[in-house]
Backbone bond lengths (Angstrom), bond angles and torsions (degrees), N, CA, C in turn:
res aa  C-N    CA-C-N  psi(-1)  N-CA   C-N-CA  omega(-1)  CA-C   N-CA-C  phi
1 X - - - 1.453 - - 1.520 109.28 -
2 X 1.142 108.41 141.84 1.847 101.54 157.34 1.318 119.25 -89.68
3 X 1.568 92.92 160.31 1.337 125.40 -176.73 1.384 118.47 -18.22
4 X 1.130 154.39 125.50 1.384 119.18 150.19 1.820 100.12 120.49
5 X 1.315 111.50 -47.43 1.364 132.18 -173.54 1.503 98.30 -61.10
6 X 1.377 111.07 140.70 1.895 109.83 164.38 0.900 113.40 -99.00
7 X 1.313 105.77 142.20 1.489 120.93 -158.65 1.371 79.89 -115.46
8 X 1.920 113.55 167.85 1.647 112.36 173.05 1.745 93.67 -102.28
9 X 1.426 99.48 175.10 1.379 93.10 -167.33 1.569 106.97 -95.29
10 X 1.279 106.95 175.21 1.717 112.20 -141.95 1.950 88.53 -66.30
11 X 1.352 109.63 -51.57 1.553 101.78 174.44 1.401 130.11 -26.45
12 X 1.505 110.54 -59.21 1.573 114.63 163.75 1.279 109.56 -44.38
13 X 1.349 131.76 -86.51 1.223 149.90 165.40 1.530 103.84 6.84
14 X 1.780 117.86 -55.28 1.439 104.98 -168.35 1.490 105.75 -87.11
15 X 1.590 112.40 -16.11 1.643 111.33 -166.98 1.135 88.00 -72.01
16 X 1.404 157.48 -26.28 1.748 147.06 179.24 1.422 101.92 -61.70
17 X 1.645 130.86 -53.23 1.252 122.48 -171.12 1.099 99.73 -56.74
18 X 1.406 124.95 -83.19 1.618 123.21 -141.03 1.760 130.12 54.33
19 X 1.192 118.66 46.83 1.161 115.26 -154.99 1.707 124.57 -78.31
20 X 1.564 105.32 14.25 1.235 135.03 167.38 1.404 108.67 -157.33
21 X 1.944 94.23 136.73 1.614 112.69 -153.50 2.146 85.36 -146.27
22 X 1.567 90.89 140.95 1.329 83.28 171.87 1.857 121.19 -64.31
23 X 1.565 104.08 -7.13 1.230 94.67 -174.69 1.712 120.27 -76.20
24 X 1.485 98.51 -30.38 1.280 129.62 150.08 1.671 106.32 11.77
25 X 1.894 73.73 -99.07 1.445 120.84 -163.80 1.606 101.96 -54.20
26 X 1.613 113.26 -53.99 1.134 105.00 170.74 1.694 119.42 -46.39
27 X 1.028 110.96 -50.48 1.365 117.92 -168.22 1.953 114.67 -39.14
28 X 1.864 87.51 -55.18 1.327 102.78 -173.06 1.639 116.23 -73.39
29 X 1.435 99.29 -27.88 1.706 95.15 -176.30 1.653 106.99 -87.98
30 X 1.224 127.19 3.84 1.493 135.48 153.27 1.701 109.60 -63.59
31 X 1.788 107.26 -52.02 1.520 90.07 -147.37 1.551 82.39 -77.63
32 X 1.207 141.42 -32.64 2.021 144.96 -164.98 2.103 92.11 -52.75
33 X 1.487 95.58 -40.23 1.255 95.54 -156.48 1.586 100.49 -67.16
34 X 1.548 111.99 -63.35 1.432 118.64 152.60 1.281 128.98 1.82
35 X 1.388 98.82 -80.61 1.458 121.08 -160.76 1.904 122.50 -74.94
36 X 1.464 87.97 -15.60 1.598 109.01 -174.04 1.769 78.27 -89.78
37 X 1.375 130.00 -70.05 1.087 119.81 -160.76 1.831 120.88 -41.35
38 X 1.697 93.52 -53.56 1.368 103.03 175.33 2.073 109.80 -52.69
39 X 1.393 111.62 -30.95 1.812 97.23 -167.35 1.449 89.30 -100.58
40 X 1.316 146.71 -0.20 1.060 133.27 160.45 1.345 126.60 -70.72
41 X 1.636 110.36 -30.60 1.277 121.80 -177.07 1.510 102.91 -94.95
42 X 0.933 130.05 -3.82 1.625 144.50 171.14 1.423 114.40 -94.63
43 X 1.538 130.29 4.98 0.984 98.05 -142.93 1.977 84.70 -120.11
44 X 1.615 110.01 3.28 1.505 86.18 -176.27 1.687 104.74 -88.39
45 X 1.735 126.55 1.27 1.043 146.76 170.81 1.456 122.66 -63.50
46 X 1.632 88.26 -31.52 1.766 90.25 -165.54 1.703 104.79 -75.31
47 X 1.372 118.69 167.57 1.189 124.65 157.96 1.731 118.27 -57.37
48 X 1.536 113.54 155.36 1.800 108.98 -169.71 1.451 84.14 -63.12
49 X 1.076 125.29 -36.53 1.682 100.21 -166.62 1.669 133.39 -85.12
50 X 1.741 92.24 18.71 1.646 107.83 178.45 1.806 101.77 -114.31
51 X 1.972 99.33 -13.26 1.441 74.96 173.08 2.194 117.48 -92.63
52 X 1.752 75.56 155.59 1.583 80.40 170.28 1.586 122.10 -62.87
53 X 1.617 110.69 135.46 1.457 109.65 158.12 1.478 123.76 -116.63
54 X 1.145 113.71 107.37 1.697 132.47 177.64 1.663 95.30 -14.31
55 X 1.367 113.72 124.45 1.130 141.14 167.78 1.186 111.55 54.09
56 X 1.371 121.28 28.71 1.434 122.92 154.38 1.791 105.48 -94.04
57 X 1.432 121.52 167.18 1.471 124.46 125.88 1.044 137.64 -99.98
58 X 1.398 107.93 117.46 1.954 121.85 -162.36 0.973 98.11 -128.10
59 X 1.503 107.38 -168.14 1.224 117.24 -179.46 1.396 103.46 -106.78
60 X 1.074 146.55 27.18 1.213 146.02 141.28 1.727 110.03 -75.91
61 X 1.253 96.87 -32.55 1.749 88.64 -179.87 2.012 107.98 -76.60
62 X 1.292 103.42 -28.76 1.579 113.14 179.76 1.331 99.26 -75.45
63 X 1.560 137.59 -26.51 1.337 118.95 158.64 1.429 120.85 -74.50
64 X 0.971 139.27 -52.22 1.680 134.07 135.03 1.240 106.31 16.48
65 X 1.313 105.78 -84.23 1.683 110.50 -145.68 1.674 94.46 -69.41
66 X 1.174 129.25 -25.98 1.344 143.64 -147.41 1.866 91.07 -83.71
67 X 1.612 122.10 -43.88 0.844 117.12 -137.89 1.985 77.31 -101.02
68 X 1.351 107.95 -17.07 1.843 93.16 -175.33 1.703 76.08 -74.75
69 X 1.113 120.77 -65.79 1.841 107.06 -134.23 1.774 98.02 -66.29
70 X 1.267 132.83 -1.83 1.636 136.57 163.90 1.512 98.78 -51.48
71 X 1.540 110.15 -57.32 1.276 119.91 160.29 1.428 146.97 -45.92
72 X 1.216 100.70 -52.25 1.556 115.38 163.68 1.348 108.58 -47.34
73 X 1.361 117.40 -34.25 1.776 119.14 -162.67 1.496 101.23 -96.24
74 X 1.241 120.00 -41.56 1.543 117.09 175.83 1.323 106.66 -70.40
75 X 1.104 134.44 -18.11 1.569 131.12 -168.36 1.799 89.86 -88.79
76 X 1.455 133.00 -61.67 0.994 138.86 147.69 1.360 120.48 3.91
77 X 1.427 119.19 -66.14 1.094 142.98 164.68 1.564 121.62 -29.73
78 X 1.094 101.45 -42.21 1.365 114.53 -155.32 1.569 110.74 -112.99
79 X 1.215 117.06 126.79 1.601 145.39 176.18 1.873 115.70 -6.93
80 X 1.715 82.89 -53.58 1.552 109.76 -175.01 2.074 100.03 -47.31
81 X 1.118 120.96 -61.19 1.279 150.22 -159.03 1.569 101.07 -65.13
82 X 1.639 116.58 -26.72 1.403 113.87 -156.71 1.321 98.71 -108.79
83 X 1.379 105.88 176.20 1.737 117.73 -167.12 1.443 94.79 -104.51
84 X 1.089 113.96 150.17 2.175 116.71 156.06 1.395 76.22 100.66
């Protein structure tokens, strides 16, 4: 900004971000919850090389993550999730 110009003060400034909201949190610990459910219950189907192995990174864990954020976006989607 220049000189001279009013700026609002830094407090305001952060109450606009908010960059964590309980709706958030809700949001995200739905689709993990979801999405674990859906590849857990998928998972005696999958090929050995889609299932997860504890403390490796495989591709069972890249189907995982794949199957919360499918979630994340359909939950997104939907009314429940949104503001107004």
């Amino acid at each position: 900004m220049h000189p001279g110009m009013d700026c609002p003060p830094e407090d305001a400034r952060m109450a606009e971000r908010r960059p964590f909201t309980m709706r958030k949190f809700w949001h995200s610990l739905a689709a993990v919850l979801l999405g674990n459910a859906l590849y857990f219950g998928l998972d005696r189907y999958l090929p050995p090389a889609g299932r997860h192995v504890p403390y490796k990174i495989d591709w069972g864990l890249a189907i995982d993550f794949w199957c919360c954020l499918v979630f994340y976006g359909l939950l997104a989607r939907l009314k429940w999730f949104r503001r107004g």
